[in-house]
C-alpha positions as CSV (number, residue, x, y, z in Angstrom):
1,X,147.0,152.0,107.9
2,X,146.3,148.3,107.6
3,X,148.7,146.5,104.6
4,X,146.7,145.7,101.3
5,X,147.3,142.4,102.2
6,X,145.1,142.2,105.1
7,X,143.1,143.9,103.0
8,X,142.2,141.7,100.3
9,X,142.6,138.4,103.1
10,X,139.5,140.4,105.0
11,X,137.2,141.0,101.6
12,X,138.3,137.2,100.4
13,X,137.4,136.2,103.6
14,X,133.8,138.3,103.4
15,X,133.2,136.8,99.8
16,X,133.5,133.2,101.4
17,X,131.2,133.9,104.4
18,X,128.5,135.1,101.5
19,X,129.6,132.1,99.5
20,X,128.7,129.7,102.3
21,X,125.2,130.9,102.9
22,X,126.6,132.9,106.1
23,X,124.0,135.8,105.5
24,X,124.3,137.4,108.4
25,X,127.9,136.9,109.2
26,X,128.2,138.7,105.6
27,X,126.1,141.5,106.6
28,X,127.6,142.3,109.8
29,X,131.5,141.8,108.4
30,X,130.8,143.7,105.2
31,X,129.0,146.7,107.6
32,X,132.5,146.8,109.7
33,X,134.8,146.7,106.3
34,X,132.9,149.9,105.0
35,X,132.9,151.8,108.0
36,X,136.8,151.3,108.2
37,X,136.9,151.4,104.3
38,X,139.8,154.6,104.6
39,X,141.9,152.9,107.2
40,X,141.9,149.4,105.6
41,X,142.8,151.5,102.4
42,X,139.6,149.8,100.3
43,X,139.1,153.0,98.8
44,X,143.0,152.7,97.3
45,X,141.4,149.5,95.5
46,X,138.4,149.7,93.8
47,X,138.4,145.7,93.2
48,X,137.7,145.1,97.2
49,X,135.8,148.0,97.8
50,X,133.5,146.8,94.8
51,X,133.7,143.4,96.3
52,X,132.7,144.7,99.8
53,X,129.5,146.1,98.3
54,X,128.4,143.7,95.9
55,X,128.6,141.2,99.1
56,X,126.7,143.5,101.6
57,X,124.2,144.7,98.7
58,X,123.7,141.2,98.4
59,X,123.1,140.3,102.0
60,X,120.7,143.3,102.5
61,X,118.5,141.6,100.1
62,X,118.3,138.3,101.5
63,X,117.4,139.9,104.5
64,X,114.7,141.5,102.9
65,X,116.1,145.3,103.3
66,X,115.3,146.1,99.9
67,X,116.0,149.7,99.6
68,X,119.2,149.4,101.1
69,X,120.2,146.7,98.8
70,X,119.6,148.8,96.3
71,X,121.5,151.8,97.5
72,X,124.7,149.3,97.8
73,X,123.8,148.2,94.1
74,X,124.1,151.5,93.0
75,X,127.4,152.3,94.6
76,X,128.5,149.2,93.0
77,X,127.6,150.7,89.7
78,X,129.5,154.5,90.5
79,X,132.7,152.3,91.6
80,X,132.6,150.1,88.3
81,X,132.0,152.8,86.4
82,X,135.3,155.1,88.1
83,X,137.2,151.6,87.2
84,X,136.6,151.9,83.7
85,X,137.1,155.6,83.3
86,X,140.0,155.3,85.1
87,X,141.1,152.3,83.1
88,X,141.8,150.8,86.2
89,X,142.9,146.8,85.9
90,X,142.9,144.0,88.0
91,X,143.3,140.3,87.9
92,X,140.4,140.1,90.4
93,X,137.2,139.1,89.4
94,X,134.6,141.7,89.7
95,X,131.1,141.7,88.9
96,X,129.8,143.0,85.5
97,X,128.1,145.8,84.6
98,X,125.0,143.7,83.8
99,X,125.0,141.3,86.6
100,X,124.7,144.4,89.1
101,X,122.1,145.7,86.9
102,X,120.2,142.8,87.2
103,X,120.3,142.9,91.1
104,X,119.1,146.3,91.0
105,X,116.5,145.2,88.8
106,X,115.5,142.4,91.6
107,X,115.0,145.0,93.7
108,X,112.9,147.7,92.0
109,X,110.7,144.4,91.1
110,X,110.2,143.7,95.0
111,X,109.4,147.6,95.6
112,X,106.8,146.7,92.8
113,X,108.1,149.8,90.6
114,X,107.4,148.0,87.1
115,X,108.7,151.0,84.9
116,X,112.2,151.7,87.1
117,X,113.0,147.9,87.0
118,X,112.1,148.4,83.1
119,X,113.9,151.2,82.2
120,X,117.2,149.5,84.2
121,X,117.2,146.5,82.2
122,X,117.0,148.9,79.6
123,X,120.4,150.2,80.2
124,X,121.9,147.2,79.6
125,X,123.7,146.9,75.9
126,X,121.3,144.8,73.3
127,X,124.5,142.6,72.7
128,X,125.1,142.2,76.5
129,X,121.7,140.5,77.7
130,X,121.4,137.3,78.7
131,X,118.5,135.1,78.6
132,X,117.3,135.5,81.8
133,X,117.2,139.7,81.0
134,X,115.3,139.3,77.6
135,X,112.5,136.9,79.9
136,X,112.3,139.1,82.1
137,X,111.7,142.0,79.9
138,X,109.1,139.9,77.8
139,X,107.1,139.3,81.2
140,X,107.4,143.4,82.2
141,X,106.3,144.4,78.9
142,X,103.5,141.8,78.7
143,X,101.8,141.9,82.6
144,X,102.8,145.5,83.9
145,X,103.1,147.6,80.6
146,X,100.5,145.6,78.0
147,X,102.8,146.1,75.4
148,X,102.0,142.8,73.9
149,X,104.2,143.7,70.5
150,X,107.4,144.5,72.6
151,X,106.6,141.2,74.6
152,X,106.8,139.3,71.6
153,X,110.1,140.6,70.1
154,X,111.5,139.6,73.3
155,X,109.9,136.1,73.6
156,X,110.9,135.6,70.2
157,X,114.6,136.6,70.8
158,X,114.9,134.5,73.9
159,X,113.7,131.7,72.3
160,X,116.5,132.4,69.5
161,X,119.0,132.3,72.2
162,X,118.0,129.4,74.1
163,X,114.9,127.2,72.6
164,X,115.1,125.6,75.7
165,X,113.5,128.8,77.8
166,X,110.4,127.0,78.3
167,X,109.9,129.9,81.1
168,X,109.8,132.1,77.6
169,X,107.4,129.7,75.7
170,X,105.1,129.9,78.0
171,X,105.4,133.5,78.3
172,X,105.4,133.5,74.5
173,X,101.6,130.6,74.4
174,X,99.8,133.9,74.1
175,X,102.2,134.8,70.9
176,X,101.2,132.3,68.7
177,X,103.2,133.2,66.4
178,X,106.3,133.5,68.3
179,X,106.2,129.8,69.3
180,X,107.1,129.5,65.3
181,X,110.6,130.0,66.6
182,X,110.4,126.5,68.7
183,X,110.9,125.0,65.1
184,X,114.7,125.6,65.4
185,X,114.9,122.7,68.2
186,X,114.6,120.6,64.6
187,X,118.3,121.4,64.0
188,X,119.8,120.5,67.6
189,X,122.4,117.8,67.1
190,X,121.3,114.7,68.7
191,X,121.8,113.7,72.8
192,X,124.1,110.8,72.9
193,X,121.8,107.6,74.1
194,X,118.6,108.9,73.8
195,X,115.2,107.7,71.9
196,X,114.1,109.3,69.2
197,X,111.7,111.4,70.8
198,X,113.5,113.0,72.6
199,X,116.3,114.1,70.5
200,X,113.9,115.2,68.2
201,X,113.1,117.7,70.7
202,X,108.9,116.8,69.2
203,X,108.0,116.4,72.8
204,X,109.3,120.2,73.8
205,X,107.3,121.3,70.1
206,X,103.9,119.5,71.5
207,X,104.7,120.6,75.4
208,X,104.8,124.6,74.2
209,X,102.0,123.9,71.6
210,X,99.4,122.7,74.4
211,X,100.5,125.6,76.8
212,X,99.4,127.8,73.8
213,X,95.9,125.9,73.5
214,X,95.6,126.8,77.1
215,X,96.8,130.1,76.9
216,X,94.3,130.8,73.9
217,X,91.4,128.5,76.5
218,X,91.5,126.0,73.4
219,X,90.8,123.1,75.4
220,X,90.2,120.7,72.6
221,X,93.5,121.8,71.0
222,X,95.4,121.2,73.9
223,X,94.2,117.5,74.8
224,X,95.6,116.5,71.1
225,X,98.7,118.3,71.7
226,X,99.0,116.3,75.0
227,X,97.6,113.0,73.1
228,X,100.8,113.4,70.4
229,X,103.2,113.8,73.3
230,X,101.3,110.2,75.0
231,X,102.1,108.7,71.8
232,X,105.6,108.9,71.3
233,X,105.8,107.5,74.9
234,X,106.7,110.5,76.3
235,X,105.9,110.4,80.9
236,X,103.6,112.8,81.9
237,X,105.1,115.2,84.8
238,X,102.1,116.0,87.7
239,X,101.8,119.4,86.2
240,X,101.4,117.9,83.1
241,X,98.9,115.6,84.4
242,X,97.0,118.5,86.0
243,X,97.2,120.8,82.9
244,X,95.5,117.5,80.6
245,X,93.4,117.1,83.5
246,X,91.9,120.6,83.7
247,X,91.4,120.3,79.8
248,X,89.0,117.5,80.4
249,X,86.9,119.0,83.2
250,X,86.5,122.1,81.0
251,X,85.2,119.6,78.5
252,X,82.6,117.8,80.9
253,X,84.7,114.3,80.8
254,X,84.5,114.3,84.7
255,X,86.0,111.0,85.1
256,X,88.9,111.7,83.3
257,X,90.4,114.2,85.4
258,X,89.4,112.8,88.2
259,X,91.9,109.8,86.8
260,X,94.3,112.5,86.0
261,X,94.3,114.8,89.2
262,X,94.6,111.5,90.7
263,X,97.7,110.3,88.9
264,X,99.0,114.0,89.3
265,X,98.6,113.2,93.6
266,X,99.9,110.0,93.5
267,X,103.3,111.5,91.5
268,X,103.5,114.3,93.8
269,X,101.1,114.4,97.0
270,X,102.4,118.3,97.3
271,X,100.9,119.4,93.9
272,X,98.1,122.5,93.7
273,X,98.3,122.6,90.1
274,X,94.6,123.2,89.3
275,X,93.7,121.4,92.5
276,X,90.5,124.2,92.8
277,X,89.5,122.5,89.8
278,X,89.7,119.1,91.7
279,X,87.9,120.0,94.8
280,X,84.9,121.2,92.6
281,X,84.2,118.3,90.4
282,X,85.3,115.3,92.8
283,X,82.3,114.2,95.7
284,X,84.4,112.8,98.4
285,X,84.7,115.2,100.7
286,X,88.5,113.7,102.0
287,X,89.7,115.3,98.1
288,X,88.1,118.4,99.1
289,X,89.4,118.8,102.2
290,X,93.1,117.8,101.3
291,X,92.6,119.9,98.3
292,X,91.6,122.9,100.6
293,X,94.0,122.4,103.1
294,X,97.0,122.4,100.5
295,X,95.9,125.7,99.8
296,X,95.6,126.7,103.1
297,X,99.7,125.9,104.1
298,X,100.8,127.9,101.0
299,X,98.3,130.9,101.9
300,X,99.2,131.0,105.6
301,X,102.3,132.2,106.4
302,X,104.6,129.6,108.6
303,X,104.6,131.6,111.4
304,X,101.4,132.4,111.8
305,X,100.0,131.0,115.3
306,X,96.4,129.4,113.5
307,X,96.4,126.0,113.5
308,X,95.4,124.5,109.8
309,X,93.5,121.6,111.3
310,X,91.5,124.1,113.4
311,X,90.6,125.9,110.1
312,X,88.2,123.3,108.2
């Protein structure tokens, strides 16, 4: 029987491979280390053999084998769950209960079951989720399940946790009412060096306020949420610019988001924010076809043999 310290020198060794972006390497090592798991005594120590999973579980889905990740996740879970009924301790770092519910979670929401990747997220403690699980919960509730009142409690209570979730704010535009709870930014202390505007966090208030003009297609709301933000001198990102931009078409001031969309290309010549909307309101027929053919790279897969230029 190999020595525990070859052992844990092979599953550190595995761990750095993943850590390095060595996918396949991973894979391939973590394969071997399970299929000898008795003779390299992993089974004698939960810490590795948890390690040895959570890394193969790991590489599975970045290879896009999502059930098998998900089988791996779940043995993760049945070996963290013998540790602590065992009581067993170790100095090693493992991964938490949450964390590998989360993966599993990753990988019910690429088989597209909605109400498994739910009820898993579910399991974890109220006290034990992050941020990034009450989000995530928010957007299950509110696109798969339209259960717009449990959406909201958890927009709300990510927002609590981090009023800097702009991910949940805009979630939360269709919540009016939730985006009450943006007024706590009033109380963050101050950032060292910065204008006034921004550490009075007004910009983030108007930001979230014009995502919920949008949200609610108040197009005249949003432009003066946008207009505050232009006053305290406050640079307009390209989505920004696009978002301001679609406002005005909407309203019939042509010209003006034409200006915009514009801006918004010059910025970032990559953007598709809203660029339908440009194609259909500008007459050259170059913004059209750049418009159409920015589409066209994100729609096409990069392997596909078609050549874009052929396509127009």
């Amino acid at each position: 029987m190999a020595g525990s310290d070859e052992a844990s020198e092979l599953v550190q060794e595995l761990v750095s491979l993943w850590q390095n972006g060595l996918g396949s390497s991973t894979m391939i090592l973590a394969d071997l280390l399970l299929a000898n798991a008795t003779t390299l005594g992993l089974r004698g120590r939960p810490e590795l053999h948890l390690s040895v999973l959570f890394c193969y579980a790991d590489s599975l889905f970045e290879d896009f084998q999502y059930r098998r990740a998900l089988h791996y996740y779940r043995e993760c879970s049945k070996v963290l769950s013998e540790m602590h009924h065992s009581s067993y301790v170790t100095e090693k770092e493992v991964p938490s209960d949450p964390d590998i519910k989360w993966k599993i979670y990753r990988c019910y929401m690429k088989l597209k079951d909605y109400q498994e990747a739910i009820d898993m997220l579910c399991t974890i403690p109220v006290n034990q989720r992050s941020v990034r699980v009450v989000t995530a919960l928010a957007t299950l509730y509110q696109n798969y399940k339209n259960d717009n009142k449990s959406a909201a409690l958890c927009y709300r209570q990510a927002l609590r946790m981090c009023p800097f979730a702009v991910e949940a704010g805009v979630g939360a535009a269709v919540h009016r009412d939730v985006l009450e709870e943006v007024s706590s930014l009033s109380h963050l202390k101050p950032v060292s060096g910065q204008g006034k505007h921004v550490t009075s966090c007004s910009w983030l208030k108007g930001w979230l306020e014009a995502q919920s003009c949008l949200a609610g297609k108040d197009h005249i709301g949003a432009v003066m949420s946008f207009q505050k933000m232009r006053k305290e001198n406050f640079n307009f990102s390209p989505d920004m610019n696009c978002d301001l931009a679609l406002c005005m078409a909407r309203l019939g001031r042509r010209g003006g988001a034409e200006e915009l969309f514009n801006t918004a290309r010059i910025q970032d010549q990559y953007t598709l924010r809203h660029m339908d909307t440009f194609a259909r309101i500008s007459d050259s027929a170059k913004v059209q076809s750049q418009c159409y053919m920015g589409w066209l790279h994100v729609m096409v897969p990069a392997s596909c043999d078609v050549h874009l230029s052929q396509c127009c």
